[in-house]
Each structure stands twice: as C-alpha cells, then as structure tokens.
C-alpha positions in Angstrom: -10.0 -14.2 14.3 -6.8 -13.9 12.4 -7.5 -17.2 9.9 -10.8 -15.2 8.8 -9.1 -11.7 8.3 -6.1 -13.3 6.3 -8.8 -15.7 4.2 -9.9 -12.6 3.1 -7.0 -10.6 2.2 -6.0 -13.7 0.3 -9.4 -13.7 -1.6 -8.8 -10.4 -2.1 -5.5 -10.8 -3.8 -6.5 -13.3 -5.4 -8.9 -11.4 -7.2 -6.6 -8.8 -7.8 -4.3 -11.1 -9.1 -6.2 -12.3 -11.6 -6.5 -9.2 -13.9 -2.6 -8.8 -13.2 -1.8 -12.3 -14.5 -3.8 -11.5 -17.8 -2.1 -8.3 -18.5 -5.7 -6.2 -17.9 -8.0 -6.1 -21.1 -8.6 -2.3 -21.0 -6.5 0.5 -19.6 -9.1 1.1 -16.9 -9.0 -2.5 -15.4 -5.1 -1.5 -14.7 -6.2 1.2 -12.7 -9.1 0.2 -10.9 -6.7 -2.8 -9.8 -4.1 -0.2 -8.3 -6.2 2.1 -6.7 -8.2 -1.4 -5.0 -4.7 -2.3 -4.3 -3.5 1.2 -2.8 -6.8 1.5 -1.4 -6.8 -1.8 0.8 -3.1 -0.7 1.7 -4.2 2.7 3.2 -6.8 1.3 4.9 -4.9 -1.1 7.0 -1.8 1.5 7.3 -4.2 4.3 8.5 -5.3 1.5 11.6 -1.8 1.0 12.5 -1.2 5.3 12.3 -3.9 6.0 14.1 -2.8 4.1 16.9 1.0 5.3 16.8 -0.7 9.0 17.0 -3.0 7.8 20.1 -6.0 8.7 18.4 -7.4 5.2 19.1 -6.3 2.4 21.5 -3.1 0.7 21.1 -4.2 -3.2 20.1 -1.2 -5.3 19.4 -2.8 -7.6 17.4 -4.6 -5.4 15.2 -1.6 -3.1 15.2 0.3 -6.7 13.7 -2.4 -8.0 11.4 -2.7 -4.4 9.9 0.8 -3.7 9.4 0.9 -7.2 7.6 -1.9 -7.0 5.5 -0.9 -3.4 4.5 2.3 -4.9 4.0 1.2 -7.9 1.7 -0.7 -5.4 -0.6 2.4 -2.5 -0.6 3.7 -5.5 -3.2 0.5 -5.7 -5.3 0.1 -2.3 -7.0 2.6 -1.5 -9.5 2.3 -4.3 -12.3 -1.1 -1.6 -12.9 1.1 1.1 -13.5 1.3 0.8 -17.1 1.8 2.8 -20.5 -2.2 3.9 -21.7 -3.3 4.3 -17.8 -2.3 7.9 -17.8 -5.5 8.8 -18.0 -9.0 7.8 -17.2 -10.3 7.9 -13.6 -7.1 8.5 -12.3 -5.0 11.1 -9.6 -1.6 9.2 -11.5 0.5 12.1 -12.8 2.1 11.7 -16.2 5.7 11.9 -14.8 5.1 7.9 -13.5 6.2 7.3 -16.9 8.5 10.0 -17.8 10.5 9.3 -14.7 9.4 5.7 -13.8 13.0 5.1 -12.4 12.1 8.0 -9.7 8.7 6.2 -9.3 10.0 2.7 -9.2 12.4 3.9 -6.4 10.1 5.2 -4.1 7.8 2.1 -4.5 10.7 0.1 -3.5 11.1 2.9 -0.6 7.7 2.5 0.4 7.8 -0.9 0.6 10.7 -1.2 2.3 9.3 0.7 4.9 6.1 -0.9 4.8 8.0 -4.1 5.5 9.7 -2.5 8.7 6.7 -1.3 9.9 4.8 -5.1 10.0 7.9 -6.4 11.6 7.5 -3.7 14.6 4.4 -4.2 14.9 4.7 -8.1 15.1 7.5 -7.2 18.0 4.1 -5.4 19.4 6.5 -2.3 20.6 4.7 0.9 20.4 7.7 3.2 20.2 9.6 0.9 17.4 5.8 1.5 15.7 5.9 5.2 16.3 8.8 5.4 14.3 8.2 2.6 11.3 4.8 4.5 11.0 6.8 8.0 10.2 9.0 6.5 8.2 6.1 4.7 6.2 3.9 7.7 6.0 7.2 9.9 5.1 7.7 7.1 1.6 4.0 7.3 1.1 4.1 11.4 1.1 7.0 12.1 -1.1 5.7 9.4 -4.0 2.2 11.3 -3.5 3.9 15.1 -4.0 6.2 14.3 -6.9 3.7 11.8 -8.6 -0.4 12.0 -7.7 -2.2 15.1 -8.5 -4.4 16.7 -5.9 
C-alpha cells in the first residue's frame, strides 16, 4: 500500500514540476501549480488533524504517510509565487510581493513545522502528533491572515 500511494505523489510532483522547471508560460500556470500544490498539502495535513482532534480513528500509518506526503509538497509551492500572479483566479494577496521577506518567512515556518510534524508521526506518538499538528496549523493560519484574502 505505501509503494502505490508514494508512486503517485511522485507522479504528481512530477507533473507539477514540470511547469516549475520551464518558468510557467502564462501567469495562470504559476497559480494553478501552487494552489494544486497547497491543495494536495492540505489534503494530507487535514488526514493527520483530524485524527490529532479525534474526529476519526488514530491510524499510524496513515497518520505517517500523510504527514510525509503533506510534508514533500509543503516544499513544492513557492517557485509559483511570482511577480504577474497577483491576480487571476487567485485568494494571494498583493502584500506576497510587497513583503515577500514576511512571506518567505513563514513558508520557511510552515515548513519547518510541516517537517516536525512527519517526523512525529513516523515516531507513531499521538501526543508528539497533537502538538506538531498545532504548531503546523498555527504557521499555516498566520501566513493565511496576513497574506490570503477571504
């Protein structure tokens, strides 16, 4: 089971990546490759919270492959945050690029804490979980309030 789920995050990335590695032809090929990117992230993040909060069952291996597939992707976002993706089909407000020092920093947070979170999970200790998953959610919440729109 955990060969097939990590094939297909790699597939995944790798077609991500692709767009990335060519710079994106258009503005909205930048953002569609973040918000895929952010998108997958949550996903897998929200599996991991969910248990933490004891809305579902606590499964140690999923707990572990979410937390490091949400992990792997937490890295994949921010080459799309570029100058001419301000707009468009986009919650991205325009202070990413008046403060991108701010915004870089609480990527770096976020994925710091991301990174924490897959190794308690790995561990497989609920509490240590608990904890990486408020810290996690904490990064992703103050990016969000200073830098998406509602």
């Amino acid at each position: 089971m955990k060969k097939p789920i990590f094939l297909i995050l790699g597939a995944l990335a790798a077609s991500l990546a692709v767009p990335a590695s060519a710079q994106f032809a258009k503005a909205e090929d930048a953002i569609k490759y973040r918000q895929s990117a952010l998108f997958v992230m949550q996903q897998n993040f929200s599996r991991v919270a969910a248990m933490a909060a004891g809305k579902t069952a606590f499964d140690a291996k999923v707990a572990a492959d979410s937390a490091a597939a949400a992990d792997f992707m937490a890295k994949l976002p921010w080459v799309g945050f570029q100058p001419g993706t301000e707009t468009g089909q986009t919650k991205a407000k325009p202070e990413i690029w008046s403060g991108k020092a701010k915004f870089d920093d609480y990527a770096v947070k976020m994925q710091t804490e991301m990174t924490k979170l897959a190794s308690a999970a790995k561990a497989g200790n609920l509490d240590a979980i608990k904890t990486a998953v408020n810290a996690t959610g904490g990064a992703c919440k103050s990016c969000h309030d200073d830098f998406r729109a509602k």
